[in-house]
N, C-alpha and C positions, 0 to 999 in steps of 0.2 A: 115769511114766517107764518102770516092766516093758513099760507095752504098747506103749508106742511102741518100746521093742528090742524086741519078738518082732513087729510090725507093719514092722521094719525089716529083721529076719531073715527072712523072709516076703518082701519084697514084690521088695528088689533083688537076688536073682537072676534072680527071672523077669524084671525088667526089664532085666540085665545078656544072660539069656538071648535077648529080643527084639529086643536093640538086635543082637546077634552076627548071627543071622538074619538081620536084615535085610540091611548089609555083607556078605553072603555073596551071597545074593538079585540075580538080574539086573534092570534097570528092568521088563522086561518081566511078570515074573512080579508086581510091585510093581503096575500102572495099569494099568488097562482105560479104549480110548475110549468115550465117551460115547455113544448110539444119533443117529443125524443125519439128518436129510432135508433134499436138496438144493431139495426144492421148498418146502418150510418156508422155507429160508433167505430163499429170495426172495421171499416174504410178508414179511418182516419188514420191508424196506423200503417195501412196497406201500400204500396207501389206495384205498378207493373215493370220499372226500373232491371234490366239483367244484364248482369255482368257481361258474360259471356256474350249475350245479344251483342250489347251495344258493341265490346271488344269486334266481334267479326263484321260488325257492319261498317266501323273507321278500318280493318285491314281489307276488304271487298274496296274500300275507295282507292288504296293507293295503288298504284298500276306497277311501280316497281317493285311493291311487297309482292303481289302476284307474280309477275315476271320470276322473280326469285321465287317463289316454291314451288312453280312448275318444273322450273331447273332443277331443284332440288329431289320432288318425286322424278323426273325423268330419268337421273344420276341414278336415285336407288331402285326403281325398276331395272336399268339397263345392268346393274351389280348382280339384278337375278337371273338376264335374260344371257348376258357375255357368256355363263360357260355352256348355254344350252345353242350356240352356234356354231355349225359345221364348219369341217375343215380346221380345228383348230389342236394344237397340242396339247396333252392333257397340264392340269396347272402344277403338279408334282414333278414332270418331267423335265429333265435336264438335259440338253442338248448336244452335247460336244463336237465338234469338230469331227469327221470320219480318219483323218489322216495325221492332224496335231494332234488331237485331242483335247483339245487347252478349250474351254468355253468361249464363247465367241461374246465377245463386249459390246455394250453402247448396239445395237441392234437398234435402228430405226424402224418407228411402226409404219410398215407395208403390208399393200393389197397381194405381192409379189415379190417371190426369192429373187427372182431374175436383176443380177446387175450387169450386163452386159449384151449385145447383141453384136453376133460374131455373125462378117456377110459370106453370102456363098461363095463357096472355095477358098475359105481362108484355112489357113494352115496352122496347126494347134496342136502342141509339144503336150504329150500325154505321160502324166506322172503316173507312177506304178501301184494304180490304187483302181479299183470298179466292181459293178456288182450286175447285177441281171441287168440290171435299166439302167446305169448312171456310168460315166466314164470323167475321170479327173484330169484336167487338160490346163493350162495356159498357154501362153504367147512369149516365155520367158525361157531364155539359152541359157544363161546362168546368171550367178550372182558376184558381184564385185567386190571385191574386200576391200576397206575406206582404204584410202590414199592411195590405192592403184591409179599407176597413170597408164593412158590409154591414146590413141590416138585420135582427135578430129578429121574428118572425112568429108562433113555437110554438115550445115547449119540449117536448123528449120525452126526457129524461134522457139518452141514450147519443147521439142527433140533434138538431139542430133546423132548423125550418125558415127559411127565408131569403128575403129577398126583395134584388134589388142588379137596377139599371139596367130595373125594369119585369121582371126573370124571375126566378121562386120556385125553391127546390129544396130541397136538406137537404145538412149537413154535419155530420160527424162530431162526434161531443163528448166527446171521450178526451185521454190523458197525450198522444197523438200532433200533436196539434190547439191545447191549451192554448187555449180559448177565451175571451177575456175576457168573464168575466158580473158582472153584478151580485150584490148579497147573495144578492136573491131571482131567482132565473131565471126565474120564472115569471111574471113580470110583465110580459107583453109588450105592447107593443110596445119595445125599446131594438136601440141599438148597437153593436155589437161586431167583433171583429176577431180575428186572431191573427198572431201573428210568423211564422210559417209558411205556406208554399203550401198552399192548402187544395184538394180538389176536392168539384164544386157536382153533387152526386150528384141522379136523376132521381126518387129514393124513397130511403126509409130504411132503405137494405139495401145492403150491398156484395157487387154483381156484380160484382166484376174481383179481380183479384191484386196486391195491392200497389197500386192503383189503374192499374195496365196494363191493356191490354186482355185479353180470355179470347176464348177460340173455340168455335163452337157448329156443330152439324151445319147442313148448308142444308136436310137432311129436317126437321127441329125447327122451321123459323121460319118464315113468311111474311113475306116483305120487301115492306116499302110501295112504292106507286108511283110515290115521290120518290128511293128506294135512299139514304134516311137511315135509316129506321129499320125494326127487325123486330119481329113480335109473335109471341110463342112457340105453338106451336101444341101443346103437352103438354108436363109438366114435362122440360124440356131440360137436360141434363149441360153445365156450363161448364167448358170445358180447359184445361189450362198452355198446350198446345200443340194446333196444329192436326194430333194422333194420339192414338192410343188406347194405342200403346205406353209402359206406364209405367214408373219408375225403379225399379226391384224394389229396390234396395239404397244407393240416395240416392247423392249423388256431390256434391261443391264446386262441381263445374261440370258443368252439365247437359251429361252422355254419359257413356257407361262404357265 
């Protein structure tokens, strides 16, 4: 309790003495402003922060964002560059068939009309259709009306051969065909039939397209001297069409 009175006698005049001072004291002699920069200040509000920046610097990281819009400019380049390549059909143009007429469907995109390759000296039944350069040909004697029965002659697993009205040929023998055979197919001579139009092909190979006809150069063949039939004179390219320009990118209906 001594020290705290002599700690009290001690302490509150000077404290009496400070507070006096002070009340006497102008504000001025009291605060000092603070040091300032005006250009500071306006940093304070400021960022170098950018949208945009920063947006492309996380899609520059991701490798499959990139992948994808190379793909994507590639696509719309090649949208500008597709109709300026050669060889190809104008995109208005409509194609038809030279002898049906009928548009030709589902067209697979190929480098090449060519569906077939017919070897040398094969022998090629010419429908009544050509022009300076192209001749219309298959491999097909006629056409069978469903449930004609016909005779077995030879079995060849995918073919056989036939015999109806005194003239032999081969028919197919696929899901397409359903041939009715026997247990053993092999056992020929029987007969047979199917619920479908058959065609009585001239050998056991399909030259034509869907069993249409195909076209063939007129340099490729020598045509007989009845202008029934032609005989290949080297292995000759057989065509969707009577041109060499092919469907580069397939199309529903033959034209782009």
């Amino acid at each position: 309790m001594k020290r705290m009175r002599i700690r009290d006698q001690l302490v509150e005049p000077a404290e009496r003495s400070a507070q006096e001072q002070l009340r006497q004291a102008a504000e001025s002699e009291l605060f000092d402003y603070a040091p300032r920069s005006e250009e500071a200040a306006e940093r304070t509000g400021f960022s170098n922060y950018s949208y945009w920046g920063s947006t492309f610097r996380m899609f520059t990281r991701m490798r499959v964002a990139l992948f994808l819009l190379f793909v994507l400019v590639l696509l719309v380049t090649f949208t500008f560059v597709q109709p300026l390549l050669p060889g190809q059909y104008r995109a208005t143009q409509v194609i038809n068939h030279p002898i049906t007429g009928m548009q030709l469907s589902n067209v697979a995109p190929s480098t090449t009309t060519v569906v077939a390759q017919a070897p040398k000296d094969t022998q090629l039944i010419i429908t009544p259709w050509e022009n300076d350069q192209w001749l219309a040909v298959s491999n097909v004697l006629a056409t069978l009306p469903a449930r004609t029965t016909f005779t077995v002659i030879d079995y060849l697993d995918d073919w056989v051969q036939v015999e109806l009205a005194g003239r032999q040929g081969y028919v197919r023998n696929d899901f397409t065909t359903k041939l009715r055979l026997p247990d053993n197919p092999q056992a020929v001579p029987y007969e047979s039939r199917s619920n479908f139009a058959l065609k009585l092909f001239s050998s056991p190979v399909n030259l034509t397209q869907d069993g249409n006809e195909v076209f063939v150069s007129k340099q490729d063949v020598q045509i007989a001297d009845d202008g029934l039939t032609a005989t290949t004179l080297c292995e000759a390219p057989l065509r969707l069409l009577p041109s060499e320009a092919p469907f580069l990118f397939g199309t529903n209906n033959a034209g782009q």
